[in-house]
VOVEXTI-979656 format. One record per residue (C-alpha): residue in three letters; x, y, z. Coordinates in Angstrom, 3 decimals, always signed. Example, Ala and Ser with C-alpha at 12.3 -4.5 7.8 and 13.67 -1.06 7.14 Angstrom:
VOVEXTI-979656
<site "ALA" <+12.300 -4.500 +7.800>>
<site "SER" <+13.670 -1.060 +7.140>>
END
This chain:
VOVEXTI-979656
<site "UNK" <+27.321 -118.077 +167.378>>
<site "UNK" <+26.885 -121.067 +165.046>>
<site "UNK" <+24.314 -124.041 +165.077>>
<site "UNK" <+24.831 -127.861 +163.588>>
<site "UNK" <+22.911 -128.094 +160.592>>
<site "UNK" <+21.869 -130.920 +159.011>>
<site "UNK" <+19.669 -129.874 +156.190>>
<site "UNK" <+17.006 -127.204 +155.022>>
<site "UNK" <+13.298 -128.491 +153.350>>
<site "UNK" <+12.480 -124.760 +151.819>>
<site "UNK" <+9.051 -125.742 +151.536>>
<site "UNK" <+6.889 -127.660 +153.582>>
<site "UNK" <+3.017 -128.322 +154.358>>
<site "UNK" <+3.707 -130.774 +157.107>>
<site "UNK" <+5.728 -128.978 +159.497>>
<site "UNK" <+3.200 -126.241 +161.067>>
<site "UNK" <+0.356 -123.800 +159.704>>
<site "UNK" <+0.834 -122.660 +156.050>>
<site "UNK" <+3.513 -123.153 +153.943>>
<site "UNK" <+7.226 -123.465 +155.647>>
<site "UNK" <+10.790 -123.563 +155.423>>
<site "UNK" <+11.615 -126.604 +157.670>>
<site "UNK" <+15.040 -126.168 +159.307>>
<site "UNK" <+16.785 -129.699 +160.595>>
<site "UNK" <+19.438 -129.149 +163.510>>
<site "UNK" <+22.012 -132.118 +164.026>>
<site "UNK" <+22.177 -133.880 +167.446>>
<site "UNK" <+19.675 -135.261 +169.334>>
<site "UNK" <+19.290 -137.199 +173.200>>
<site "UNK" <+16.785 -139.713 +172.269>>
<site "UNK" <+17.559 -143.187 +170.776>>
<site "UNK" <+14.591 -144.303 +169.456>>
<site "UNK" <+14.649 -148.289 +167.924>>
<site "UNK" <+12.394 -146.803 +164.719>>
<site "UNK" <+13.892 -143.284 +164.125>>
<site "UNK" <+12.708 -142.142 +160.626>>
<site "UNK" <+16.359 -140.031 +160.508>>
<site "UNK" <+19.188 -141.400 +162.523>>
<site "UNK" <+21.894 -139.686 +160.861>>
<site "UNK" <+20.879 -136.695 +162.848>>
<site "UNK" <+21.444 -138.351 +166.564>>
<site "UNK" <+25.629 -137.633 +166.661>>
<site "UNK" <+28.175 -135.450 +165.404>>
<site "UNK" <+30.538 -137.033 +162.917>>
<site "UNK" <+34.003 -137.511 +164.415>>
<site "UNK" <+36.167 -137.766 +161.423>>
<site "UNK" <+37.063 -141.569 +161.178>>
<site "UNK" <+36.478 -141.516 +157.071>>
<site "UNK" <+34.837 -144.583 +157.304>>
<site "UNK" <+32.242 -143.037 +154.889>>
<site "UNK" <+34.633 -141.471 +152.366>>
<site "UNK" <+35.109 -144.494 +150.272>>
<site "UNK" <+31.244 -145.447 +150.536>>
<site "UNK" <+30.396 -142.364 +148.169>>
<site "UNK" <+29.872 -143.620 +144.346>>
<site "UNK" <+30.999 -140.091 +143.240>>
<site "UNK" <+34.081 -138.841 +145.336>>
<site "UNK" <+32.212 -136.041 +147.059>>
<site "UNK" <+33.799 -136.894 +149.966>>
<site "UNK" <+37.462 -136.803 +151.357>>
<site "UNK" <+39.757 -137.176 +154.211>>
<site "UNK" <+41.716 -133.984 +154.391>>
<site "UNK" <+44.340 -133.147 +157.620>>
<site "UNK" <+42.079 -135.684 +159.398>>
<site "UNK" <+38.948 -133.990 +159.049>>
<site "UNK" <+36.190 -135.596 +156.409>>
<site "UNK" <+35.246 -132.562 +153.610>>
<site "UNK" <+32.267 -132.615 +151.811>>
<site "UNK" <+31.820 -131.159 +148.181>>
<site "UNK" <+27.690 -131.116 +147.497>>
<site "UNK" <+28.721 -129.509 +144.129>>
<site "UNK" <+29.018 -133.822 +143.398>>
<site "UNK" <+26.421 -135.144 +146.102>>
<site "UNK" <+23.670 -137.304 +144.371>>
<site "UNK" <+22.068 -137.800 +147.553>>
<site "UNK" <+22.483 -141.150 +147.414>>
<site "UNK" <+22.824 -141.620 +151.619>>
<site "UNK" <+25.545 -143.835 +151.123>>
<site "UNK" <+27.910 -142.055 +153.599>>
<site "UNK" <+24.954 -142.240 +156.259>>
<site "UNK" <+24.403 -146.006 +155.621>>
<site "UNK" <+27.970 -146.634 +155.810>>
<site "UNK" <+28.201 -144.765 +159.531>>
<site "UNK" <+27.816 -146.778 +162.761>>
<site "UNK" <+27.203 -143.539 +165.069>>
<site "UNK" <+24.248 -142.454 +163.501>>
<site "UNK" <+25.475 -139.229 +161.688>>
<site "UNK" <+26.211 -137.803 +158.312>>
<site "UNK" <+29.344 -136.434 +157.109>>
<site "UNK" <+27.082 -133.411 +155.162>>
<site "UNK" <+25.925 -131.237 +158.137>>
<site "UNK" <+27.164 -127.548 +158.542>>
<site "UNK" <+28.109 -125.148 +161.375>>
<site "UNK" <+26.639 -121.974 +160.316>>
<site "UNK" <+25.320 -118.868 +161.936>>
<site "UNK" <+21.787 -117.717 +161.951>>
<site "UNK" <+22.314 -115.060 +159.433>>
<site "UNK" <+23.605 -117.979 +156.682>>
<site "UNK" <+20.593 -119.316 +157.390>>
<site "UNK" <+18.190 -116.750 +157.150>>
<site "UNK" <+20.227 -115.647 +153.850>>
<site "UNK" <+18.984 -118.614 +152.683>>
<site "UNK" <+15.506 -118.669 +153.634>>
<site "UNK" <+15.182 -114.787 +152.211>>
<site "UNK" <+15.731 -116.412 +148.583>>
<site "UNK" <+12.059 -117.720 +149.504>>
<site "UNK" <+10.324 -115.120 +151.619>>
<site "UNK" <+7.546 -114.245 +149.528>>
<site "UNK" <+6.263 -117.998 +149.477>>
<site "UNK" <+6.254 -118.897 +152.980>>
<site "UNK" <+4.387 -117.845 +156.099>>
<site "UNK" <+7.267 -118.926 +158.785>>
<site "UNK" <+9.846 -121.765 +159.847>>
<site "UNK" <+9.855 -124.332 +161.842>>
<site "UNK" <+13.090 -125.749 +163.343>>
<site "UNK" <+13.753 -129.778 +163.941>>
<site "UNK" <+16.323 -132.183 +164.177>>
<site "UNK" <+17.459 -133.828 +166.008>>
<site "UNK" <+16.487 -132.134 +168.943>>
<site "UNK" <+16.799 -128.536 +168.283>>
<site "UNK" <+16.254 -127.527 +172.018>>
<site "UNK" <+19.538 -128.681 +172.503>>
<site "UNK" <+21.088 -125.824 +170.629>>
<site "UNK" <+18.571 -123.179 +172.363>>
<site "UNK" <+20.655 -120.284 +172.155>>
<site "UNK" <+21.382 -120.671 +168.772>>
<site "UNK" <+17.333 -120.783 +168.122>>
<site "UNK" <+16.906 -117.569 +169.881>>
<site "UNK" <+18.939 -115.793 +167.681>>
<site "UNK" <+17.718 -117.389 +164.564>>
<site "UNK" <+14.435 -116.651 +166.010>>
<site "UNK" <+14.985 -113.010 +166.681>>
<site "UNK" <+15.912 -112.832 +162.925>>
<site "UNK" <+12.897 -114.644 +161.696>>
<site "UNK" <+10.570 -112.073 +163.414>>
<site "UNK" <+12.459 -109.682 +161.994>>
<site "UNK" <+11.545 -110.727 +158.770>>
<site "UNK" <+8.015 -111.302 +159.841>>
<site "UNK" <+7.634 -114.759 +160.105>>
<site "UNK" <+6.507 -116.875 +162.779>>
<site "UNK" <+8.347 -119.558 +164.635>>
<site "UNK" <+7.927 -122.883 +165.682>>
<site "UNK" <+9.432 -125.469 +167.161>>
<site "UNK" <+9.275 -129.608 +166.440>>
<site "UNK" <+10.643 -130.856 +169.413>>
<site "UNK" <+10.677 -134.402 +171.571>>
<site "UNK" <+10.310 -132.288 +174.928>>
<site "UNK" <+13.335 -133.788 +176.710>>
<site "UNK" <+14.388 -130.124 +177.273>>
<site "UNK" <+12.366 -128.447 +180.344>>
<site "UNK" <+10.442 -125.571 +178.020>>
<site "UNK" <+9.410 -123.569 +181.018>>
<site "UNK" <+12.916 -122.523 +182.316>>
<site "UNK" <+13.554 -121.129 +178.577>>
<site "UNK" <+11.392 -118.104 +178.715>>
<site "UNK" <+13.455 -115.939 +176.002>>
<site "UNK" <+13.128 -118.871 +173.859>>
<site "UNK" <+9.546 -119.459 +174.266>>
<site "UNK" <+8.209 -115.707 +173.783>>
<site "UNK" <+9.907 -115.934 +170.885>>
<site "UNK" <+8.411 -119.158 +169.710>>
<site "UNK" <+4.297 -119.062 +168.025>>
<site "UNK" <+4.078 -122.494 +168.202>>
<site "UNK" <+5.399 -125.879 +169.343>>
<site "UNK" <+4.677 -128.933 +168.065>>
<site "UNK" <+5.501 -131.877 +171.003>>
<site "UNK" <+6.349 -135.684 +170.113>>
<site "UNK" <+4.629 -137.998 +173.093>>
<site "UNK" <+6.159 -141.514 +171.418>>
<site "UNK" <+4.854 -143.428 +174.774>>
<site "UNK" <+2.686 -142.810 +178.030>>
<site "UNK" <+4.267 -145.608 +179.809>>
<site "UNK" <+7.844 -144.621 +181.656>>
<site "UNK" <+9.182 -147.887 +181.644>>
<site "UNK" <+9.114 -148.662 +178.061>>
<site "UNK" <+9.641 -144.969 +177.131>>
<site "UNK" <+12.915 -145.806 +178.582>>
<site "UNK" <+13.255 -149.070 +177.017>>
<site "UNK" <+12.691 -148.233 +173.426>>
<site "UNK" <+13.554 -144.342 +173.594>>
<site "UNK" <+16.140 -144.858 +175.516>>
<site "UNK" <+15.607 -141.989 +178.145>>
<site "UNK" <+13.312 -140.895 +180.398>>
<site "UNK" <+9.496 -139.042 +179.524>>
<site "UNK" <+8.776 -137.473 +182.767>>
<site "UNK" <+10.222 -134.015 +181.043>>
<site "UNK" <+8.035 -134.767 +178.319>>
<site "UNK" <+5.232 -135.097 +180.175>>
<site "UNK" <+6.077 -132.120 +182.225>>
<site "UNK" <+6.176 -129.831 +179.006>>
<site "UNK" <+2.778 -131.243 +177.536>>
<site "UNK" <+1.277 -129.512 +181.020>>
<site "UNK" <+3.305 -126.337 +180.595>>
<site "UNK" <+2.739 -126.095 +176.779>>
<site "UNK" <-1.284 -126.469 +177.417>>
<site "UNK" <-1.259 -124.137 +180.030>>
<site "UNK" <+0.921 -121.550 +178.099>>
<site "UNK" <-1.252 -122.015 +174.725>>
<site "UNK" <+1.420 -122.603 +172.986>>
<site "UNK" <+0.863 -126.086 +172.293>>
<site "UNK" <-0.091 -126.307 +167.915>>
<site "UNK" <+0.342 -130.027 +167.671>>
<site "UNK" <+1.020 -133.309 +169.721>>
<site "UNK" <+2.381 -136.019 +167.118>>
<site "UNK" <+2.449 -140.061 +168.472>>
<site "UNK" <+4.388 -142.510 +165.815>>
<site "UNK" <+1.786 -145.487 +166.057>>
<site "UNK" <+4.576 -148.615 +165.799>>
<site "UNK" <+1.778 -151.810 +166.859>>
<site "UNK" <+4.734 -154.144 +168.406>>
<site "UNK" <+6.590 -151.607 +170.850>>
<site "UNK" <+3.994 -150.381 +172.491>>
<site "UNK" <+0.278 -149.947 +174.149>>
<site "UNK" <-0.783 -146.831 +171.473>>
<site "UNK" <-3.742 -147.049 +172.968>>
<site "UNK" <-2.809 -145.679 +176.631>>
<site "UNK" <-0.882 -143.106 +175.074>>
<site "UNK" <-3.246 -141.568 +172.914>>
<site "UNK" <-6.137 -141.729 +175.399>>
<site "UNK" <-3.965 -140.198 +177.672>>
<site "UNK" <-2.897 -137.332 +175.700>>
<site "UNK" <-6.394 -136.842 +173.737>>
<site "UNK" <-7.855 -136.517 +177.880>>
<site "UNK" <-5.517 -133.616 +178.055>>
<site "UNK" <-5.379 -131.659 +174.838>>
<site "UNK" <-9.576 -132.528 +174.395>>
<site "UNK" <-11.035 -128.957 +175.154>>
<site "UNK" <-8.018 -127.322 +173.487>>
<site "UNK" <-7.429 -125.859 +170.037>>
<site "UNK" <-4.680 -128.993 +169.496>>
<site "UNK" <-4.077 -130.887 +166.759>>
<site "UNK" <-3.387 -134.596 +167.307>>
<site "UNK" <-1.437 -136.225 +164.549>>
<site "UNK" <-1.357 -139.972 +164.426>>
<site "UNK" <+1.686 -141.590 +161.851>>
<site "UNK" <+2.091 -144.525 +160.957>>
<site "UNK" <+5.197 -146.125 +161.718>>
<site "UNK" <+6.731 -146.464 +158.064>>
<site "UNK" <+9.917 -148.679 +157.356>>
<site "UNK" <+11.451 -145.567 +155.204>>
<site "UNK" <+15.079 -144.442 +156.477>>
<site "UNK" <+15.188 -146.777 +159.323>>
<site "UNK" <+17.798 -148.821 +160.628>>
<site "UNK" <+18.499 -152.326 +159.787>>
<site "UNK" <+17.197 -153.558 +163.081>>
<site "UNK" <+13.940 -151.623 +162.201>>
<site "UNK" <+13.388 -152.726 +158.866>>
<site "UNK" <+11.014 -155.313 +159.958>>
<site "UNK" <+8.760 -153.963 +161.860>>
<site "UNK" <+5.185 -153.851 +161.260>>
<site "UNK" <+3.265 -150.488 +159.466>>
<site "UNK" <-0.062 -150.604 +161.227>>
<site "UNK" <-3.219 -150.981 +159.082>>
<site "UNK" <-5.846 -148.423 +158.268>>
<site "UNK" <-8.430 -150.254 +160.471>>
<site "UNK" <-6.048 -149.813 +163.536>>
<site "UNK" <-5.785 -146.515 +162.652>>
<site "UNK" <-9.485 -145.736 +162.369>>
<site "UNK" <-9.815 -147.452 +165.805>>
<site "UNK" <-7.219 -145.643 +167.157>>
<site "UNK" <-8.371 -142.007 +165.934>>
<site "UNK" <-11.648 -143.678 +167.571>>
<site "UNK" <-10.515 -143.703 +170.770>>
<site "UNK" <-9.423 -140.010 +171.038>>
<site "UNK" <-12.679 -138.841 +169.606>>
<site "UNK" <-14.109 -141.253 +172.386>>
<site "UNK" <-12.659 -138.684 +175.223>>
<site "UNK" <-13.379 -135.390 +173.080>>
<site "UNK" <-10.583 -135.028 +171.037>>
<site "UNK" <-11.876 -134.426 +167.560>>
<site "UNK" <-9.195 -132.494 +166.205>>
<site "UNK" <-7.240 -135.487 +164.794>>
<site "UNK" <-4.832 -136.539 +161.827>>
<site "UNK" <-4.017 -139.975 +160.532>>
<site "UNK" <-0.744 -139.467 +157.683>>
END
C-alpha cells in the first residue's frame, strides 16, 4: 500500500507534545478561501503547465507524465504558483516503510509523529499501517485533521492514534459552507466523539476578522472542551502561502486576540494559545 506525500518537517515543536517529525499527506476535501498550503488540496494531473515555471530545470515532461529531480529543487514554489488546481508537481507515492526509513535517520531526537495534509483521514488505511510501524518503533501518533472524516466508525485507526488535534474553522453551518466550502456537521460530530473518547490533545480555530463571527466559534468550542485537559490554539490568520484572492485579507491585531483568548477564559477554558 502507498500514501500521497507531499512533504516531511523532521522536526517540529508545533505539531503535538515534544519534539516531532511532522508528516504532510497530499489531498484534501475542504476549500478554504485562506488556506496557508493549497498545493496540497489536488493531485497533479500531468498538464506540464509548471515545467517551464521552474528557474532551474528540475522539472520535465516525460511520456506525458511531469518528473521531478529535487537533486536541482531550490524550493523556490514556482511550480505551485504556476498551478491552477491547487497542487504541486513534488509529492510522492510511497509506502509506510519509505517513510518510516526516513524518520529512523532521526529516532533518537523525537518523541512521535504527527500526520497532516491535506486531510490525512482521507488516506486512513494507509495511516494505519504507518501507524502500526510507528508504535513499533515506540513512538506515539497523532493526527492533525479538519474532522470531515466520521472518526468514530474508524476504530483500528483511532486505537492506534494517542492524540488528535481537530481544526473547528467556524461554528456557524452556513458560512462554514460558504467559505470552507463543505459542510461542519461531521466536524462537529467528531469534537463530541473526540471529548468523549479523550482523545482530543488540541482544538486549533484560524482567527481571519472579515469571514467570520470568531467569537461564536470559540465560545462555543471553549463551553465544550472547558473542564477538559484541551488545548485551545488561537492563529492568526497570516497572509504567508495564500492565494492571490487571499492576499488581502486582514491579520487580526494582538488586542483582538487578547479579547478573544478573553472570552474562552470567560466560560472556563484556560488552557489557551495565541501563535
Amino acid at each position: 500500500m502507498k500514501g500521497y506525500l507531499n512533504k516531511i518537517i523532521p522536526f517540529s515543536s508545533v505539531d503535538g507534545p515534544g519534539n516531532r517529525t511532522a508528516i504532510f499527506l497530499q489531498g484534501c476535501n475542504f476549500d478554504c478561501v485562506y488556506c496557508h498550503n493549497p498545493e496540497t488540496i489536488n493531485h497533479c494531473i500531468n498538464c506540464s503547465m509548471c515545467v517551464s515555471a521552474c528557474p532551474v530545470q528540475a522539472l520535465s515532461r516525460v511520456d506525458r507524465l511531469v518528473k521531478f529531480d529535487v537533486s536541482k529543487c531550490v524550493e523556490c514554489d514556482a511550480c505551485t504558483k504556476k498551478c491552477h488546481r491547487n497542487s504541486t508537481p513534488k509529492y510522492k507515492l510511497l509506502t509506510a516503510d519509505d517513510i518510516m526509513n526516513d524518520i529512523m535517520n532521526y529516532r533518537p531526537f523525537i518523541q512521535g509523529i504527527t500526520v497532516s495534509g491535506g486531510e490525512c483521514t482521507l488516506q486512513a488505511p494507509f495511516l494505519i499501517e504507518l501507524f502500526k510501524k510507528a508504535k513499533e518503533a515506540g513512538l506515539t501518533c497523532f493526527i492533525d485533521t479538519n474532522g470531515s472524516t466520521d472518526l468514530s466508525l474508524h476504530h483500528d485507526l483511532m486505537s492506534l492514534t494517542d492524540g488528535v488535534m481537530l481544526d473547528v474553522k467556524v461554528w456557524d453551518s452556513v458560512i462554514h459552507k460558504k467559505y470552507i466550502k463543505a459542510p461542519n456537521d461531521m466536524v462537529l460530530k467528531n469534537l463530541d466523539y473526540l471529548i468523549k473518547t479523550k482523545k482530543l490533545y488540541e482544538v486549533r480555530t484560524v482567527i481571519v476578522p472579515e469571514l467570520f463571527d470568531n467569537e461564536e466559534t470559540i465560545r462555543e468550542v471553549a463551553i465544550r472542551i472547558s473542564g477538559h485537559d484541551i488545548r485551545y490554539k488561537l492563529i492568526k490568520y497570516r497572509n504567508l502561502g495564500v492565494r492571490k484572492n487571499s492576499l488581502n485579507m486582514q491579520t487580526p491585531s494582538d488586542k483582538m486576540m487578547a479579547h478573544l483568548e478573553n472570552i474562552a477564559h470567560e466560560v472556563g477554558c484556560l488552557n489557551t494559545i495565541v501563535v
